[in-house]
N, C-alpha and C positions, 0 to 999 in steps of 0.2 A: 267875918264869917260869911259863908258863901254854903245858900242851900243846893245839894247837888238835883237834880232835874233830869226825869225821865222823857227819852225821844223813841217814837218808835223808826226805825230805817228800811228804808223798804229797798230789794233791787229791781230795777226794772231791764227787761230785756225788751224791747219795742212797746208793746201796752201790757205785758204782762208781767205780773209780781211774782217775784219769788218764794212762792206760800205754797208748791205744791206738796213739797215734800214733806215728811214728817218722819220724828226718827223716836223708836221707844227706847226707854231708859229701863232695863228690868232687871230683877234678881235671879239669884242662882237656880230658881224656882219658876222661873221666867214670868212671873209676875210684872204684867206691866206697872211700874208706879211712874212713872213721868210719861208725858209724849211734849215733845216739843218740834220748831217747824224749823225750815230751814233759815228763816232770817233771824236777826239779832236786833237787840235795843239797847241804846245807848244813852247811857246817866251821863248828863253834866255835870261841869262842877261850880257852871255861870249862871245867874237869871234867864240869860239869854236862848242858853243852849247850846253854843257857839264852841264851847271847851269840852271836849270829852272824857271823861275820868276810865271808863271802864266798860265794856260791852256786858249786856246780861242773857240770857237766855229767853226767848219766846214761849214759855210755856204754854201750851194747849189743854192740858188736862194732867191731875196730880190724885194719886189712890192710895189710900192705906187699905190692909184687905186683914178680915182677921184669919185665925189658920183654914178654914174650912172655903175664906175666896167670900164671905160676908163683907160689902164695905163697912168702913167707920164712920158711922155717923159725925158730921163735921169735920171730917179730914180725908175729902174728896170733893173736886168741880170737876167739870169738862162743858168748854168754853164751844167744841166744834162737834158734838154727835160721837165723838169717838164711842166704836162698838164691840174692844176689846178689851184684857184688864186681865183678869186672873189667869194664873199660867197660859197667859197668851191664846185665852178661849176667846169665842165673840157668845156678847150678852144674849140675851131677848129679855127687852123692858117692859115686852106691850105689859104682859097678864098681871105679872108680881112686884114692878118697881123696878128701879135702877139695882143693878146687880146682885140681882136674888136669885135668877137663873141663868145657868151657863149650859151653852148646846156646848158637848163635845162628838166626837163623831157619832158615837153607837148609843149614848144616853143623853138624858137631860138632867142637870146637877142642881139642888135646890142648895145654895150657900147658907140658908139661917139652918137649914136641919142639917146640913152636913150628908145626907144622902142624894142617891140616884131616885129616880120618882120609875122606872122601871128596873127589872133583874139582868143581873149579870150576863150578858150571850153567852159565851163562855165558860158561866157559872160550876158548871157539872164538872170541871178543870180544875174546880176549890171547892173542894166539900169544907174547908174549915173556915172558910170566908162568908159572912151576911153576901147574900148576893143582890143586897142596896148600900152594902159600903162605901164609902169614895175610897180609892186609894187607899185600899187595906188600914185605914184608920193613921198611915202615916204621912202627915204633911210637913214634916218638918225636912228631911234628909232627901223627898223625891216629891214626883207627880202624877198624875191619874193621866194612865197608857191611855187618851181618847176614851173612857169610858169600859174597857178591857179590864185592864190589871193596875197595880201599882209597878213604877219604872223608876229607877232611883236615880239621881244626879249626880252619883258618881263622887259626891267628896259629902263629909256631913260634919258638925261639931258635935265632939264629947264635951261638956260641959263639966265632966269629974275632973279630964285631967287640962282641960281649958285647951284643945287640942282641932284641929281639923284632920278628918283620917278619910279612907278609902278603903271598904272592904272587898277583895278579891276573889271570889273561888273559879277555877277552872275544872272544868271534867275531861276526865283524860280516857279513852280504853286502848289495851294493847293486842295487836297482833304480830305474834311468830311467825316469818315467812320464813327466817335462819331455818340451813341446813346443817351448819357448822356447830351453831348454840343449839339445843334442843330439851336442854333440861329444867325443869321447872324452877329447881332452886336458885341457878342463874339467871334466868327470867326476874323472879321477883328481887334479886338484888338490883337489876337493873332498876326496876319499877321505882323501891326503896330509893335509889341514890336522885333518878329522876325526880321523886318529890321533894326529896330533901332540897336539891339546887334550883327547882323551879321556886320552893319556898322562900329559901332563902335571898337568889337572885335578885324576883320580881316583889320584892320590898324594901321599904325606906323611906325617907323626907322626917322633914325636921317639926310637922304638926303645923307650918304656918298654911294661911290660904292660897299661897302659891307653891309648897311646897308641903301638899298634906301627908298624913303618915300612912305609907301603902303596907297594906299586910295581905298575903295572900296563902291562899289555901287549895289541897288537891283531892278532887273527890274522881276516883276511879269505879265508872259505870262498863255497861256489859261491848261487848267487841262490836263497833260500828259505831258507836254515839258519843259523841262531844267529838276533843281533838284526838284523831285516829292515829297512833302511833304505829308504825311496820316494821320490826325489825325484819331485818336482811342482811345478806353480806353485800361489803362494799361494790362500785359499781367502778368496772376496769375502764380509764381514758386512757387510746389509745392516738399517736399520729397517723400520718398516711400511709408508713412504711408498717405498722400493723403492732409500734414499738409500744410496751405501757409507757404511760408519759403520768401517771396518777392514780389517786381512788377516790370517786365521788363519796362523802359516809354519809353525807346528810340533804334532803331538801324539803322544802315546802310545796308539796304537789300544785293546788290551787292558787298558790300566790299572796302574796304580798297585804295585809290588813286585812283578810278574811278570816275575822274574828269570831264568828258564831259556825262556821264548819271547815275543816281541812283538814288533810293528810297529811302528817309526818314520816318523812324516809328517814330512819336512823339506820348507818349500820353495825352492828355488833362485833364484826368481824373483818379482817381484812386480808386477802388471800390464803385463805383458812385457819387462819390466825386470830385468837380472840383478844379484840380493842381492849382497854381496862375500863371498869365502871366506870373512873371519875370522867376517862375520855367521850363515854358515850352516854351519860349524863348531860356534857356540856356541849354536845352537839343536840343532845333533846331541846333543851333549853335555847340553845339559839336558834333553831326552827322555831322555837316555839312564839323568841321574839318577833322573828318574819314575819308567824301568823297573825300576831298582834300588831303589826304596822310600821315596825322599825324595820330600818333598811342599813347595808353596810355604812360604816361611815366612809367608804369612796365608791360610794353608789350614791351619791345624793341625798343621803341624811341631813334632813332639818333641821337637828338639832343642835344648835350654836355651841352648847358648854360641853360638847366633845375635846372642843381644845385643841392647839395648835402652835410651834411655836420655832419659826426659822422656817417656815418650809418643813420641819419635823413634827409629823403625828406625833401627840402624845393619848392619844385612842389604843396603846397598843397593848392594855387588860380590859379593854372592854368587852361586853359580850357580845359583841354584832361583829366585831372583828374577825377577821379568819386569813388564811393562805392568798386569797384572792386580790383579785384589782392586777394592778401595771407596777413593774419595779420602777417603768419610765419616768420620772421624773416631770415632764410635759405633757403625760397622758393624765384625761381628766378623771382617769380613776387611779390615780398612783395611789400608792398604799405604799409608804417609806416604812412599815414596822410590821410585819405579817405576823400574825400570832392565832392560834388558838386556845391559847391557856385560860386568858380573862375572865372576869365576871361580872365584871363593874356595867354598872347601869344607873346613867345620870339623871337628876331629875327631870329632864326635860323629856328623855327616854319614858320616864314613868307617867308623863302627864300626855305624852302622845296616845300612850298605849290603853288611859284610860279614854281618852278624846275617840282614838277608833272603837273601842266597845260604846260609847254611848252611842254614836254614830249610827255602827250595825244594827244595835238593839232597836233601834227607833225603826230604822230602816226593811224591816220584818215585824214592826208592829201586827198587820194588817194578817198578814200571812202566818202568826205563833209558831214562828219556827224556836227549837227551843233554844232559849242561851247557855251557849257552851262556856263562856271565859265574859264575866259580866261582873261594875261594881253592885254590891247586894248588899250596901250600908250594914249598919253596926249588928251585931251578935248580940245574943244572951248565951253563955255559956252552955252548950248542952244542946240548945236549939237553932236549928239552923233559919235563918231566916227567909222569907217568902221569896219565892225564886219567879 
């Protein structure tokens, strides 16, 4: 029998040790609970030390935090001052002890009460909200916006049906610029078929943690605000000799993962000819994935489970698909299957698109621009949840 024996290993680069770094270990919640450095330590398996069985990790500091960011009595150290921990805030120990209060930008958070020790800035924005709340009371599914609002993380567990989900709502308003369309009751079919297929589209997954179940919803505000739909008629591409060579029906004004504001060109009609619902439905819907951050897949799409096989796309019902790209072969945008019919959208499609809303949303913390297309964790039937 042979006791194994711990070594600590240090590297050295001329007289200096490789201890500067430090890397955190945290939850979905961003809770830091590990920090560890960059060296390792190594168990023997000799008296000596001489045989190494196994490297272990350097830990620096380890936390359990209760919901509210309270540590657990007896299941926390920190070995080096660390002065972060709860959703990746940094402490102040002088007045109230190790992790009783957390500065976030705009407030000070008392973890044993679970509030802010001053009022909401903001406050007058949420008349249904204590304006010492933390985070709307929920900690489990999100985080406290710096002391703002609550921001949700974008995935959360049902516990009814043992499930990881993603709630969706996007706000959509439309404008008529058509000359051609002009009548209101084909307006609102269009409206109708739009929700339908954005509904149905942009959800799915099988409830695991890497594949949670996305559900999404469409809430239509007044003309200007959320994503700006235009209808219009198509837009004539012509060559140099002044030939049509095409019809633009659809784009994304602003671009590419501009998730909290943008313009949608659909168009309704096509040399005074009216498109069919299902067709300009499904050109809504693909702007709309543009706007959410998906890119063709022969534009440089990220996402591997597009699939491929011979040199032949098998991408060609997806819904980022389109006419576009090179027939060439050699060109690094070939598109061997042109289609616009598709609908399909992969999971990796769906976790990108939640990845660029959480991103924006953070990203306009400062500034309360509203979120237009955001996850808003779980429902109560009836009640929409805090936006």
């Amino acid at each position: 029998h042979s006791e194994k024996k711990e070594t600590s290993i240090f590297s050295f680069i001329g007289k200096t040790a490789v201890t500067l770094k430090k890397y955190e270990l945290a939850n979905h919640l961003g809770n830091v609970g590990v920090v560890i450095s960059d060296r390792k330590v190594a168990v023997a398996t000799t008296p000596n030390g001489n045989v190494f069985d196994h490297w272990k990790a350097d830990v620096l500091s380890a936390s359990d935090y209760y919901p509210f960011g309270m540590l657990m009595p007896g299941r926390n150290f920190n070995l080096t001052d660390y002065r972060f921990g709860f959703q990746g805030q940094e402490k102040d120990d002088e007045v109230k002890g190790s992790g009783n209060s957390i500065n976030y930008e705009f407030r000070v958070h008392d973890t044993r009460l679970g509030r802010f020790l001053s009022t909401d800035p903001i406050g007058q924005n949420y008349p249904h909200n204590s304006p010492y709340a933390f985070s709307e009371n929920r900690v489990i599914d999100g985080v406290e916006l710096e002391g703002l609002e609550f921001s949700s993380t974008g995935k959360y567990w049902n516990s009814l049906d043992g499930k990881y989900h993603v709630q969706t709502t996007v706000k959509i308003s439309v404008i008529n610029s058509s000359k051609v369309i002009t009548n209101t009751v084909s307006i609102d079919n269009f409206k109708n078929a739009i929700q339908k297929t954005i509904e149905k589209d942009f959800s799915g997954g099988d409830g695991t943690s890497s594949n949670p179940i996305v559900t999404t919803e469409i809430e239509y505000v007044g003309n200007g605000n959320g994503f700006s739909y235009e209808f219009k008629e198509a837009e004539v591409q012509t060559d140099a000799s002044g030939a049509v060579t095409g019809y633009v029906t659809g784009r994304t004004e602003k671009g590419i993962g501009e998730t909290q504001t943008n313009n949608l060109f659909v168009s309704t009609s096509i040399n005074g000819a009216q498109r069919t619902v299902g067709d300009i439905a499904r050109t809504a819907v693909h702007e709309l994935g543009h706007a959410a951050g998906l890119k063709h897949p022969f534009h440089g799409a990220s996402e591997t489970d597009l699939g491929g096989t011979s040199g032949i796309s098998t991408y060609k019902d997806n819904l980022m698909n389109s006419f576009g790209g090179s027939r060439n072969p050699n060109s690094p945008e070939y598109n061997p299957i042109p289609s616009t019919s598709g609908h399909n959208v992969t999971t990796q499609q769906l976790n990108t698109i939640t990845n660029e809303v959480l991103k924006d949303v953070k990203a306009v913390k400062e500034t309360k621009v509203s979120t237009n297309m955001f996850p808003s964790g779980p429902k109560i039937s009836g009640i929409k949840p805090p936006k």
